[in-house]
N, C-alpha and C positions, 0 to 999 in steps of 0.2 A: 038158164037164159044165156043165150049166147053173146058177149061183149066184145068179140074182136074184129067185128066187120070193118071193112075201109070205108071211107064217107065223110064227110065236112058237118061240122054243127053248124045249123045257120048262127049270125051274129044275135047274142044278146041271150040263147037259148042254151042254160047249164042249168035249170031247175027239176027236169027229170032224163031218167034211165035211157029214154029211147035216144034224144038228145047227147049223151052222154058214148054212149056205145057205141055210137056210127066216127066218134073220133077218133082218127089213127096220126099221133101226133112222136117226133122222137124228142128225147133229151134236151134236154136246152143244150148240152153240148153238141150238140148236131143238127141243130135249129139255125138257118140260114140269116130268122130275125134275129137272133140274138148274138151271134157270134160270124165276123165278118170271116174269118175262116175254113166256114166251112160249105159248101159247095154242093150244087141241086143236079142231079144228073136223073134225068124224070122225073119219079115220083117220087125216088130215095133221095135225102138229106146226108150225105156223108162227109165227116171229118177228113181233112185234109193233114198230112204227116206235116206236122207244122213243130215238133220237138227235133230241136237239133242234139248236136255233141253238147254244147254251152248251157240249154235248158235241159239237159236231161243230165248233168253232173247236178245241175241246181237243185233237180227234182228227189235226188238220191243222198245230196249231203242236207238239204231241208228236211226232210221226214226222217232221217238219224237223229238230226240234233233237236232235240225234243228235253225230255224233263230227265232222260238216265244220268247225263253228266254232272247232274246238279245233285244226286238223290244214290246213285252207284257207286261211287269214291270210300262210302261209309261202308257197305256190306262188303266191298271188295277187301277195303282192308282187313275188317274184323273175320270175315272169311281165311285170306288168306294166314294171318297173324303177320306179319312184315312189312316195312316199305318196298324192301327189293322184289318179295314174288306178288306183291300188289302190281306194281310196273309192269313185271313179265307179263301177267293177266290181262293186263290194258292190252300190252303188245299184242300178245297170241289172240287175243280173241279179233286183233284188228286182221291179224292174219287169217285166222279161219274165218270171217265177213269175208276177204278176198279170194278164199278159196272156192267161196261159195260163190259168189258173184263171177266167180268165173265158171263154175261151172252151170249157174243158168245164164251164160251170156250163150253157152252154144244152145243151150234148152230151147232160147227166147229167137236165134238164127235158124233153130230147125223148125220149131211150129213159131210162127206168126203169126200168135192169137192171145190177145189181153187177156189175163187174167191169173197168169203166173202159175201157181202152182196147182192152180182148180185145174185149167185144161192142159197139163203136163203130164198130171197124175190119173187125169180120165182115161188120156190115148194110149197110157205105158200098162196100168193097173188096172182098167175099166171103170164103169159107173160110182161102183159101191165105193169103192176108198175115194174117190171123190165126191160123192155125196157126205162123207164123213168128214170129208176137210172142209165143206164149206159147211157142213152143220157146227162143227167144233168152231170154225175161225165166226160163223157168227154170234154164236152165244160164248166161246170163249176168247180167242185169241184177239179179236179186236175188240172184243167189250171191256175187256180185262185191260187192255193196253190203252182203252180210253181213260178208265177208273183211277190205275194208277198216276197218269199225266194229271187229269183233273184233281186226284189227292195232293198231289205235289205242290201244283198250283192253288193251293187252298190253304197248306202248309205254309208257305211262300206270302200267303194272304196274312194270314196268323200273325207271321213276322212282322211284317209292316204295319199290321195296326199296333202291333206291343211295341215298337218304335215309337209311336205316336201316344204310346202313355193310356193306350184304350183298353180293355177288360179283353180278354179269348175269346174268339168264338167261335161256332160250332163248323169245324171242318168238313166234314160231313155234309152239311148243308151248302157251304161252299160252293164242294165239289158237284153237289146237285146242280145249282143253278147253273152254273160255267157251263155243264154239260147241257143245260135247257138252252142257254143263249147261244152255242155252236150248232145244237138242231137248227133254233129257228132260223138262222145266218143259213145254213145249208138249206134248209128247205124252202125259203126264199127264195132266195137266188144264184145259182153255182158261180157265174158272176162276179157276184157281191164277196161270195167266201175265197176265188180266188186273189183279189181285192185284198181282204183280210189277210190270208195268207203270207202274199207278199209284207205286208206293211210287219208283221209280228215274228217274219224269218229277218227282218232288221237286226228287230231286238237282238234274239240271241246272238245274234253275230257281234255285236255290238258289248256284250255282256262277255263272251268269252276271249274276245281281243283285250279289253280291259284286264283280264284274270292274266294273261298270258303274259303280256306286256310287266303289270308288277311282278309277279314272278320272277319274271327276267331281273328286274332294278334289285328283287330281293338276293337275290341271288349276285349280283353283282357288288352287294352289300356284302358280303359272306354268311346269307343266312343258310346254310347247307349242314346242319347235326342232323338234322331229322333225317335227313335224305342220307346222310352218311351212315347212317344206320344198318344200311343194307339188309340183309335177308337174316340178323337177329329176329327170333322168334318165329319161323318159318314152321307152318303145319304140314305134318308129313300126312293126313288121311285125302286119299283120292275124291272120296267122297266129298270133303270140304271143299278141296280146290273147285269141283265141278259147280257147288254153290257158290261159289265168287267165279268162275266164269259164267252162272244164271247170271250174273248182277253186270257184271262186262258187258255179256250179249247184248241184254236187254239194252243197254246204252248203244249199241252200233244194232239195232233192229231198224229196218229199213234200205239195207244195202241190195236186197230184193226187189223195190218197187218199181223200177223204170220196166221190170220185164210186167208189170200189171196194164200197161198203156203201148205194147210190143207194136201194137196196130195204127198208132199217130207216131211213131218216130222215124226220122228220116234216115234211111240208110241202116236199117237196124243191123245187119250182116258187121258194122262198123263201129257203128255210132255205142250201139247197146254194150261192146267187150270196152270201148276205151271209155265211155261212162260209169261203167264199175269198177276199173281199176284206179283211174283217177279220183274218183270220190272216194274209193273207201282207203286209199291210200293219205288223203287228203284231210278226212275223220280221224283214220288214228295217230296222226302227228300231231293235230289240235286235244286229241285226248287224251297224250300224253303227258304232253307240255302243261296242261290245266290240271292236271293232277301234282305237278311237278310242284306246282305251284303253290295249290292246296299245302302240300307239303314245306313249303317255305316260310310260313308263316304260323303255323300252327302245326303241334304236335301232335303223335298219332292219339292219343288218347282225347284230345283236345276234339278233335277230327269224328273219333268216336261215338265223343259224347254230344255233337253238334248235329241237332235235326233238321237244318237249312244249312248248309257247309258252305253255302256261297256266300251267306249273309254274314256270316261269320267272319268269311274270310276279308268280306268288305268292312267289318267293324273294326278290322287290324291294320287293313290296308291304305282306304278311303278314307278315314277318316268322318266328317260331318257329314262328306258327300259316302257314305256306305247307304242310304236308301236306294240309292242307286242301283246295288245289285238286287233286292229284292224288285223292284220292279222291273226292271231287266230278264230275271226267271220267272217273273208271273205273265211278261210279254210272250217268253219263249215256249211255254209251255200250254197258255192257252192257245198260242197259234198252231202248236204238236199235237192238239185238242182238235184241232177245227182240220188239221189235216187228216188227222186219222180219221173223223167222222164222217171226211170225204169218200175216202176209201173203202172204210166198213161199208156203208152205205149201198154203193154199188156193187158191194159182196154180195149184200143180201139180195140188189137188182139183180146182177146177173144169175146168179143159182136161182131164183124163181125165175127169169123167163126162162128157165133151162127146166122149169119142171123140177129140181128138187129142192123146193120150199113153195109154201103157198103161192097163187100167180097172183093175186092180189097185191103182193110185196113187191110188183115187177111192174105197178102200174104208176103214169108220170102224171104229174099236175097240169092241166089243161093251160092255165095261164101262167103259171110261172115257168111250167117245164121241167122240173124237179122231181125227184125218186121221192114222194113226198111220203109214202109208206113204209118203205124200208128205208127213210131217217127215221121216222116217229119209232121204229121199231127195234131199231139199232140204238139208240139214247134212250129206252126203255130198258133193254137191258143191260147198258151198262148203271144206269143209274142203282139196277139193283145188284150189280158186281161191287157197289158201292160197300151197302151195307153190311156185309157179313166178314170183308176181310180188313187188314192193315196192306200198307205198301210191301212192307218184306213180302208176304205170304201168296202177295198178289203176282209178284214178280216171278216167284217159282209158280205159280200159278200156272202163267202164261207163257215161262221159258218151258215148262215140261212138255204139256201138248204142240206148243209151236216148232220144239225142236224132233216131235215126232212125225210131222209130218212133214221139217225141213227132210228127214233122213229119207222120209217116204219119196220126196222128191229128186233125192241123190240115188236113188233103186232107181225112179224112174230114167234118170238119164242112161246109168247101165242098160237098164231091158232093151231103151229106145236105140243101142250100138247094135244089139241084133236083130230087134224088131221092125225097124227103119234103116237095116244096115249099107242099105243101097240110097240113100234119101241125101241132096246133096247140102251139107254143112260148113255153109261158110267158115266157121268159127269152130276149131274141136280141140277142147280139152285135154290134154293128156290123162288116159284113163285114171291113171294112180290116185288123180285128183277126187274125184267122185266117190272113188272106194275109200278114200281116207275121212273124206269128210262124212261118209255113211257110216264108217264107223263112231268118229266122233261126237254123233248124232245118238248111234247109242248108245255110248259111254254118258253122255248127257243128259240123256232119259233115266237110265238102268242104276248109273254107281251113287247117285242119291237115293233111293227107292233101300237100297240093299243096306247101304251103311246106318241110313239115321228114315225109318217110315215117314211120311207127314202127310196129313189127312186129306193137303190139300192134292197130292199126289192120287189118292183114291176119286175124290171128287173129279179129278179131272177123266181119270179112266173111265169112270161113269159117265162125263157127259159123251166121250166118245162114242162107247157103246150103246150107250144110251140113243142113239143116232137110228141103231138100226130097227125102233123099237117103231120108228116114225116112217123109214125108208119102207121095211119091205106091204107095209098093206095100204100106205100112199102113196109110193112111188113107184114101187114093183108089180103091184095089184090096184093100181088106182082107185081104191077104194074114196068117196066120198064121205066126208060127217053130214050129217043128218043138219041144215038150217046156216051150214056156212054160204053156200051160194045166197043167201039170202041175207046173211052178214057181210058177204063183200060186196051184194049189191047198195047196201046203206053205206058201209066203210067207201063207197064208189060215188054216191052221190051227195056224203059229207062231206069229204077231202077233193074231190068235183076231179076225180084222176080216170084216166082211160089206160086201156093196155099200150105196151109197146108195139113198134112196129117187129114184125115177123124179119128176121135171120136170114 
């Protein structure tokens, strides 16, 4: 049955199919009712470039600051063995973010097309390696990156009831709910969860001025052994270090996403290179200083052994008022939760209306206007990236595949110098840049795998390949299952969703 026709539902009629399918409705972010923004030019509804230089620094140091800096400090030290090559770690890894972000600042000046590394990797590599990135990034890289913020924040939960003199409970479940109540928030209203957004990118901000500021008085105090310590007990295997810069990254992940919205920012030729250097410039002086911090107060072992390092720090620091930091990081991280959810979300949108994932995943809620498929689908699977891992495991988890197809992304900007060699670029990178960070893409991949195996390195190779088991006889042979069209017609008139509009 065919569902994409154009046509108006009469008022009051979403009880069957026929009613249903004649609705051709876009996003509530390009819904003229709901967002005064955005702008009717015939029949099409289209978003107006309404992100400047100012929102779009915001957009890049908010989706950083999430749950790494609260939960990274511990692996990176015990990774590294030092305080001193802890620090270099912070540093370096704040520098390869900027290298990175410079080199999709020209990626995002050449094609001006949302969606980052999906449609970078389509035009440089073709179809296949981008059907494998947005298979991987939905079932892995953002489900994974959900799992762990929501562990975090459930950790963080743990804390402040054992504050309160209350019995454990089960983190795990926690982290379920959290994740149930940022679907519903999304799928509700895009809205509403920007709303959310803003009020919980307070918090952290608010949480790690605190941190930063006593450090400083600690310090001022002469509490400096720890830190004096310098690069006693430093690990010489490669391979280690590359696991404490997994645990770095993962804390500056996000220096990527303004090129995911390339198509609402004003001035992208401009705006997009002085938004990435300013923020992630911006990120790793706050990440240093809070670890500095960390360090002021408590010793490495102390640090070690503390599974909330903030809370910790706040029972040293704060004093009575230390609840303060746990709910502070339970602010910061569920709102790291509801951002991320945003974004998977519309991973899973756009790769289905692109044909590689079911198109059912691609269709929007009639009255709220919401991706209301691919949230339920996206919080589905992270809820069960839940179950089978811990935060460490989870982290390499998702630094290994993410950094394979950060590398796949640093090919593509090479291919796209000869491939597009005549194409004009506002913004270009000095080559050396690309090739360095390709490399270090596979050193980040590769010199864990070699040194120390871990299974979840396998699991991850497989859900890769695993991609193409689904690609070639439904995507490349469009082959049909036998009774889904007749699952996405009930999945269509439960969820009361119609397709997108057409491209």
């Amino acid at each position: 049955m065919d569902l994409t026709e154009g046509g108006q539902v009469p008022d009051g009629e979403n009880g069957d199919v026929d009613s249903l399918r004649h609705r051709n409705v876009q996003p509530e972010s390009q819904s003229e009712s709901k967002d005064d923004n955005a702008t009717v030019r015939g029949d099409v509804v289209q978003m107006e470039r309404n992100v400047g230089l100012i929102s779009g620094i915001s957009i890049i140091v908010g989706t950083i600051i999430g749950s790494g800096i609260f939960i990274s400090p511990k692996g990176v030290l015990r990774d590294t063995g030092s305080v001193g090559l802890s620090l270099v770690v912070w540093a370096a890894s704040g520098l390869i973010a900027l290298l990175g972000a410079l080199s999709y600042s020209e990626l995002g000046t050449l094609i001006r097309l949302s969606g980052g590394e999906y449609a970078y990797i389509r035009i440089a590599l073709g179809n296949i390696p981008a059907f494998l990135y947005s298979w991987t990034s939905v079932i892995v890289i953002k489900t994974s990156s959900m799992s762990i913020i929501t562990l975090t924040f459930a950790n963080y939960v743990e804390s402040l009831f054992a504050m309160c003199g209350h019995p454990d409970i089960p983190i795990k479940i926690v982290a379920a709910v959290a994740l149930l109540t940022v679907g519903i928030v999304n799928s509700w209203s895009t809205k509403l969860a920007a709303q959310v957004q803003i009020v919980f990118t307070a918090g952290k901000l608010i949480a790690l001025t605190i941190i930063i500021i006593g450090g400083i008085v600690k310090l001022a105090q002469g509490n400096t052994s720890v830190v004096a310590e310098g690069f006693k007990g430093s690990t010489e295997s490669p391979s280690t270090i590359a696991l404490a810069f997994y645990g770095a990254l993962w804390a500056y992940d996000g220096w990527n996403n303004l090129n995911y919205v390339t198509e609402e920012l004003e001035s992208p030729s401009k705006n997009l290179p002085r938004a990435n250097i300013i923020a992630v410039l911006l990120v790793t002086i706050v990440y240093v200083l809070t670890n500095i911090s960390y360090l002021t107060v408590m010793t490495t072992q102390e640090l070690l052994d503390s599974n909330a390092v903030a809370v910790t720090w706040g029972d040293r620091v704060l004093g009575v008022a230390a609840v303060i930091m746990p709910l502070s990081v339970m602010v910061s991280t569920f709102g790291a939760t509801n951002g991320s959810a945003f974004t998977g979300g519309r991973v899973v949108y756009a790769a289905a209306r692109d044909n590689n994932l079911p198109e059912i995943l691609s269709y929007i809620q009639v009255k709220q206007l919401t991706p209301l498929p691919s949230m339920i689908f996206t919080i589905f699977i992270s809820i069960l990236m839940i179950i089978p891992g811990d935060i460490g495991s989870l982290i390499d988890f998702f630094s290994f595949t993410a950094w394979m197809f950060y590398g796949m992304t640093f090919l593509s900007l090479i291919v796209l110098r000869f491939k597009m060699k005549d194409a004009p670029r506002p913004y270009k990178v000095p080559i050396p840049i690309p090739i360095i960070m390709f490399l270090v893409s596979l050193y980040l991949v590769i010199a864990p795998i070699v040194e120390d195996p871990q299974i979840e390195f396998l699991y991850a190779f497989l859900f890769v390949l695993g991609g193409l088991v689904f690609y070639i006889p439904f995507v490349h042979f469009n082959l049909k299952i036998p009774g889904f069209d007749k699952l996405s017609e009930w999945t269509q008139l439960l969820l009361e969703v119609v397709p997108p509009p057409e491209l």
